[in-house]
KOLTI-544277 format. One line per field, with one value per residue (C-alpha): residue in one letter; chain; z, x, y. Coordinates in nm, 3 decimals, always signed. Layout:
KOLTI-544277
code	A,... $
unit	A,... $
Z	Z,... $
X	X,... $
Y	Y,... $
end
This chain:
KOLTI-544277
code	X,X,X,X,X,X,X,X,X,X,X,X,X,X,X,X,X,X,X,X,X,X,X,X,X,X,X,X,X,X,X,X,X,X,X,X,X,X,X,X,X,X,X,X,X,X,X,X,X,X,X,X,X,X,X,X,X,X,X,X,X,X,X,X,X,X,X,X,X,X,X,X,X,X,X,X,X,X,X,X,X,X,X,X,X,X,X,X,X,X,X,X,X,X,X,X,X,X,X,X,X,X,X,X,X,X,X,X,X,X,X,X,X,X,X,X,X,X,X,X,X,X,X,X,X,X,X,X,X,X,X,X,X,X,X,X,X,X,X,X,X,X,X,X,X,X,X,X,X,X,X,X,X,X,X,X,X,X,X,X,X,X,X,X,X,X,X,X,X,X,X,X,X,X,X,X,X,X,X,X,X,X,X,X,X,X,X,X,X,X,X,X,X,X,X,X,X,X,X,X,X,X,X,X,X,X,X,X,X,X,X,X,X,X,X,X,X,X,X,X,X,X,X,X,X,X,X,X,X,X,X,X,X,X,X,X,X,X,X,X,X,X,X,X,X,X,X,X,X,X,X,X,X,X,X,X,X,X,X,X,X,X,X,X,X,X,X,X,X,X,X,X,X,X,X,X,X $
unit	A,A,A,A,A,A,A,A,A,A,A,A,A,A,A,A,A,A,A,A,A,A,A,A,A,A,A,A,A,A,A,A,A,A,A,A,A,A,A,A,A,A,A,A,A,A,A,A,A,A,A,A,A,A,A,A,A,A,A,A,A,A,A,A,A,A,A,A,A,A,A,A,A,A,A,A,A,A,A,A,A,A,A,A,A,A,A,A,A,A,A,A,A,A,A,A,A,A,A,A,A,A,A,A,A,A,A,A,A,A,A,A,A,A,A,A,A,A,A,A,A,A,A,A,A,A,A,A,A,A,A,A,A,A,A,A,A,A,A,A,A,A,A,A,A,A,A,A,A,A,A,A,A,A,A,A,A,A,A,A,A,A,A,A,A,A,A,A,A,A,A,A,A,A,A,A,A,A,A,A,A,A,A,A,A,A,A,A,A,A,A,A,A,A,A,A,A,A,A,A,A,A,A,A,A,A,A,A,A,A,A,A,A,A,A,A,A,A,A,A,A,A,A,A,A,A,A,A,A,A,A,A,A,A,A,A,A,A,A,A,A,A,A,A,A,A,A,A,A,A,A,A,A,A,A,A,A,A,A,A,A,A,A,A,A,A,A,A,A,A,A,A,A,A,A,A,A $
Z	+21.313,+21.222,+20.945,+20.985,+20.774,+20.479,+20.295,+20.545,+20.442,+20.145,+20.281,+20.464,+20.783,+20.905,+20.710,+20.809,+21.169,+21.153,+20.997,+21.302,+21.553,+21.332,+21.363,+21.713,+21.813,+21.584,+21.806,+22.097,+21.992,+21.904,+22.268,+22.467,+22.239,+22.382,+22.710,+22.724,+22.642,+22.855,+22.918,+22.722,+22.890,+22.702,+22.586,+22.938,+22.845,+22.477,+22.569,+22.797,+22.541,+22.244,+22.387,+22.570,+22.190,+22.108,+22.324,+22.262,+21.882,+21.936,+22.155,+21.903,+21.632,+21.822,+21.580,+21.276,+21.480,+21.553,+21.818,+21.675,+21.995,+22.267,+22.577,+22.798,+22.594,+22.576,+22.968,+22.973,+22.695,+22.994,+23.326,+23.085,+23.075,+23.435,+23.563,+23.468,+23.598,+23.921,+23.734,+23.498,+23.826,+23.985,+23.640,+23.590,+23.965,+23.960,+23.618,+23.825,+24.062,+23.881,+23.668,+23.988,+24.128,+24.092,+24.295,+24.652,+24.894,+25.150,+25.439,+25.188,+25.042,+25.262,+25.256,+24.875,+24.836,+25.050,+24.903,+24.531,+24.591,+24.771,+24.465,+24.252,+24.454,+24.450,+24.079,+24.013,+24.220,+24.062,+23.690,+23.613,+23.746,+23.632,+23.215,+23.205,+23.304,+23.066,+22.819,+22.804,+22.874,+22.604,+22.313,+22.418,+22.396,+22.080,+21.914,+22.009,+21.870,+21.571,+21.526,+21.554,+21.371,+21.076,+21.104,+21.067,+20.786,+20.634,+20.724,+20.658,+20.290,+20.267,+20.385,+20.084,+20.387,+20.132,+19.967,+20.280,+20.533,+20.449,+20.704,+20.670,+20.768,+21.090,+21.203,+21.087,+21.319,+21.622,+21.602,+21.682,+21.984,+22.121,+22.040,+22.181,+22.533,+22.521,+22.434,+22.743,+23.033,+22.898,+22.922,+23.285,+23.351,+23.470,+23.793,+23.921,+24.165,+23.878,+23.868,+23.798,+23.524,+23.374,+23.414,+23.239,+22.941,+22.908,+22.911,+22.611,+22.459,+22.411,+22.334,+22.021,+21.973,+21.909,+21.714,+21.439,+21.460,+21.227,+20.947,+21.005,+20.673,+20.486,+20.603,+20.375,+20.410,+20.066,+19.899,+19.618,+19.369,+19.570,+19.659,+19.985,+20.126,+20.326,+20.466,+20.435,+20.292,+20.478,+20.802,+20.916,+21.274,+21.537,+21.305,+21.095,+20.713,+20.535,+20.345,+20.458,+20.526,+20.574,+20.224,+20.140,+19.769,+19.527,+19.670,+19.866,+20.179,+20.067,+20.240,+20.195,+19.954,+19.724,+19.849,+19.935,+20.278,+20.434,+20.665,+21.064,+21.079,+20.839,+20.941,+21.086,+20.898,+21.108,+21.402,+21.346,+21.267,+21.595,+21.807,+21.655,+21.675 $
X	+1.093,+1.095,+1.344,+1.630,+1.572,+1.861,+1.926,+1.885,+2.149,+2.035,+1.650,+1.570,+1.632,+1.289,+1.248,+1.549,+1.432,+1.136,+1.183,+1.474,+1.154,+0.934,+1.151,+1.235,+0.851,+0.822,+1.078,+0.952,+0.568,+0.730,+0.878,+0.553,+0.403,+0.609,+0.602,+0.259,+0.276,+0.521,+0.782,+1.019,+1.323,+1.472,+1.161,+1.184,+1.507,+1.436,+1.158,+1.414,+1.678,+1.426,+1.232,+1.617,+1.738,+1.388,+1.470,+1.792,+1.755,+1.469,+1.651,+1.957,+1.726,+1.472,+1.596,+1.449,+1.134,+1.007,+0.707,+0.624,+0.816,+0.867,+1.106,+0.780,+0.714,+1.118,+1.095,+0.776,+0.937,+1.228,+0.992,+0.863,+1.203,+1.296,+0.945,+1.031,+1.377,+1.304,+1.157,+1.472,+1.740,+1.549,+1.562,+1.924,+1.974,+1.816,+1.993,+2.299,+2.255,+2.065,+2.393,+2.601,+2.380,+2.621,+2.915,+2.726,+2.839,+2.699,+2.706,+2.569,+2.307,+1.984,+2.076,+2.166,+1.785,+1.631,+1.803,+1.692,+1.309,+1.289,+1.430,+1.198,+0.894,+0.933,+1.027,+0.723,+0.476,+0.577,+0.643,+0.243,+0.152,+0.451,+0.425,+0.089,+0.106,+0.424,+0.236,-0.073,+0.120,+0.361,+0.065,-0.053,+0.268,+0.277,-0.021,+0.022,+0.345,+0.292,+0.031,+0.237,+0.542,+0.244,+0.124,+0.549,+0.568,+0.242,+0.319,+0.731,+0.631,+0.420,+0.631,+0.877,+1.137,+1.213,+1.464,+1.633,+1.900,+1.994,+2.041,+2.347,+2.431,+2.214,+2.418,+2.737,+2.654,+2.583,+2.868,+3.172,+2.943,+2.901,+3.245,+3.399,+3.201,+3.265,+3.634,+3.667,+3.544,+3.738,+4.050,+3.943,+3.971,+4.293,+4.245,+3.938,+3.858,+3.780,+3.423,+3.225,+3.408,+3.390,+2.961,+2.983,+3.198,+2.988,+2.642,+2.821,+2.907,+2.565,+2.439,+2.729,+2.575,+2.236,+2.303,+2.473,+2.287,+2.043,+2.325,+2.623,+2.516,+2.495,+2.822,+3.182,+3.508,+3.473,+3.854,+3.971,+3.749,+3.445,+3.621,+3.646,+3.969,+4.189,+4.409,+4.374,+4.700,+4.677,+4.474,+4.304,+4.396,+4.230,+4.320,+4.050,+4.104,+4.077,+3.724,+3.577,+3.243,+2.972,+2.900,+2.602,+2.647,+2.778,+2.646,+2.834,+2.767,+2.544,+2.351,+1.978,+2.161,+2.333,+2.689,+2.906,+3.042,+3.306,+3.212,+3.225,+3.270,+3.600,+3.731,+3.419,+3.376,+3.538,+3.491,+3.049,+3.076,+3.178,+3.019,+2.697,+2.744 $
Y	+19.589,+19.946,+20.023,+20.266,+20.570,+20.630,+20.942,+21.137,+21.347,+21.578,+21.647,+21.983,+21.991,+21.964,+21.648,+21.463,+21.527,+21.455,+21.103,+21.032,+21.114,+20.941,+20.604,+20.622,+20.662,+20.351,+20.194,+20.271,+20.145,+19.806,+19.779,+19.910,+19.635,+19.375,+19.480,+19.440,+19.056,+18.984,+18.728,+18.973,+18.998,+19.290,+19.477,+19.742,+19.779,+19.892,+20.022,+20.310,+20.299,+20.421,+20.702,+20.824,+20.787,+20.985,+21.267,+21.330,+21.359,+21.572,+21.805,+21.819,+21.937,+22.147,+22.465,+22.257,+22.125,+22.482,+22.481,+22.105,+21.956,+22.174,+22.198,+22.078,+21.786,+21.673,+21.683,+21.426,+21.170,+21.192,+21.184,+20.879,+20.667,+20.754,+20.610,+20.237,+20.307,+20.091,+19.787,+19.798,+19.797,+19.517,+19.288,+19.396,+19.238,+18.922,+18.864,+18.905,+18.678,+18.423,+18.409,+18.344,+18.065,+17.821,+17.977,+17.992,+17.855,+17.634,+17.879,+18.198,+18.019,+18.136,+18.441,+18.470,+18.321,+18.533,+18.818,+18.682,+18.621,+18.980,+19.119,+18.909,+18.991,+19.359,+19.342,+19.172,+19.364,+19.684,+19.530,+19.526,+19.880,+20.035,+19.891,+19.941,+20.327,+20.405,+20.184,+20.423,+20.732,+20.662,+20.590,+20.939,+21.093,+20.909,+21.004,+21.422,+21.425,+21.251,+21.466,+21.775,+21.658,+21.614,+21.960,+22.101,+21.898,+22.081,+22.435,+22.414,+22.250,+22.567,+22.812,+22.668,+22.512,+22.248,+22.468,+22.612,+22.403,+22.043,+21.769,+21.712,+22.082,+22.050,+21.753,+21.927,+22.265,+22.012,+21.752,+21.957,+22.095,+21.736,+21.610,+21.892,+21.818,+21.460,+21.555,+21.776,+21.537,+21.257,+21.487,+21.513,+21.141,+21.040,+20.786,+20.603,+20.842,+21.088,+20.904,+21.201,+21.330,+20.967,+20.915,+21.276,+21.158,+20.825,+21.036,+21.273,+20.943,+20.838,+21.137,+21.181,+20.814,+20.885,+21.153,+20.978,+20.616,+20.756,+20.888,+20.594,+20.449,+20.756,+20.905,+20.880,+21.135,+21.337,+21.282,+21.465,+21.502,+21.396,+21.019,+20.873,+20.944,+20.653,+20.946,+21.288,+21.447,+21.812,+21.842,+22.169,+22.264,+21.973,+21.691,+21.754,+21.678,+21.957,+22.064,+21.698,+21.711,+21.489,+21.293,+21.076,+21.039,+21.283,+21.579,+21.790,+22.014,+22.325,+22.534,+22.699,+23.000,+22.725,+22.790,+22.472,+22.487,+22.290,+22.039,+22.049,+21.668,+21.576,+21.219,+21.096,+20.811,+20.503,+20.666,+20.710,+20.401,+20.287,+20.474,+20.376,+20.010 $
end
């Protein structure tokens, strides 16, 4: 299984993004692999979950991935995931029902089969086609952006990026952006009928998610004197703790120029953890 990168945190920019793309293509290679084979039961669904988990992280740090990955190429890793979206519904419902086997009655039971092996039958007549197309569209995918994400590496090292913007301050400039929009539809959510407002807050969810899987590990509330703090003793307006920043060992938060800047993330600690379990 590919292994979750770790110090992500003090590389350049470039090269802590390129390693998150680098791991989620691994990802998504290990499910096409198993879809292939068969008899997988989950692999479709990692297979969706990994390239969505791709393209988000791509898109958060397109700044630091220049021309490498472009807004074209984000669309197709999408158009990619929603093309095995029927084959995922149709396992999703059989699992449902075959889980409720038990509890039909007498009088349902023809139609609760016929309803089960239509679902079955179109699941499996569009299974084959459907894996074997995002299968071979996916390794080309795969291969061109590999290839580009190679060539940034090459011409940033070059161009002497390696001193410049730290990781940690390109998750730091986009985490208040996607906590703030998760933030605001959940404050719109106050009754079931607010439905819409609720799908939004669950897509910012996943997206706030994905974008701090990669860095959970890494991640501690600096303290006084560069410890991690239980509870911050003065808070900065929004709750946040004052001068906390995103920590992954001693270092602290600098920019390209050397200067230490306080962080956009304070008491993110417990709560990255949790929402990338």
């Amino acid at each position: 299984m590919a292994r979750r990168p770790s110090g992500l945190l003090d590389l350049p920019a470039f090269e802590g993004a390129v390693r998150v793309a680098r791991f989620y293509l691994d990802r998504t290679d290990e499910a096409v692999r198993r879809l292939v084979k068969r008899g997988d039961e989950e692999a479709l669904h990692d297979f969706r979950v990994s390239l969505r988990r791709l393209r988000s992280n791509l898109q958060a740090y397109a700044p630091y991935l220049a021309t490498a990955v472009s807004a074209k190429r984000r669309r197709k890793i999408g158009k990619l995931a929603a093309a095995t979206g029927g084959g995922r519904d149709a396992e999703v419902h059989v699992a449902w029902l075959e889980a409720r086997t038990a509890d039909v009655t007498a009088v349902d039971a023809p139609g609760f089969d016929m309803l089960l092996y239509e679902l079955r039958t179109g699941r499996d007549a569009g299974y084959g086609t459907a894996v074997k197309r995002a299968a071979r569209k996916f390794r080309k995918l795969d291969r061109g952006l590999r290839r580009r994400l190679d060539e940034l590496e090459t011409a940033a090292r070059a161009s002497g990026l390696e001193d410049g913007v730290r990781f940690r301050t390109a998750v730091e400039r986009r985490l208040p952006e996607y906590a703030g929009e998760l933030d605001l539809h959940l404050s719109r959510v106050h009754a079931p009928a607010d439905e819409a407002e609720a799908h939004r807050a669950r897509i910012r969810a996943k997206r706030l998610r994905y974008l701090l899987e990669p860095i959970a590990a890494d991640i501690e509330v600096a303290g006084p004197a560069g410890r991690p703090a239980r509870r911050p003793a003065a808070e900065e307006p929004g709750g946040r703790p004052a001068g906390a920043g995103l920590r992954g060992g001693a270092a602290g938060s600098r920019d390209g120029d050397g200067v230490a800047r306080p962080g956009a993330v304070g008491s993110v600690r417990s709560s990255a953890r949790d929402v990338a379990r």
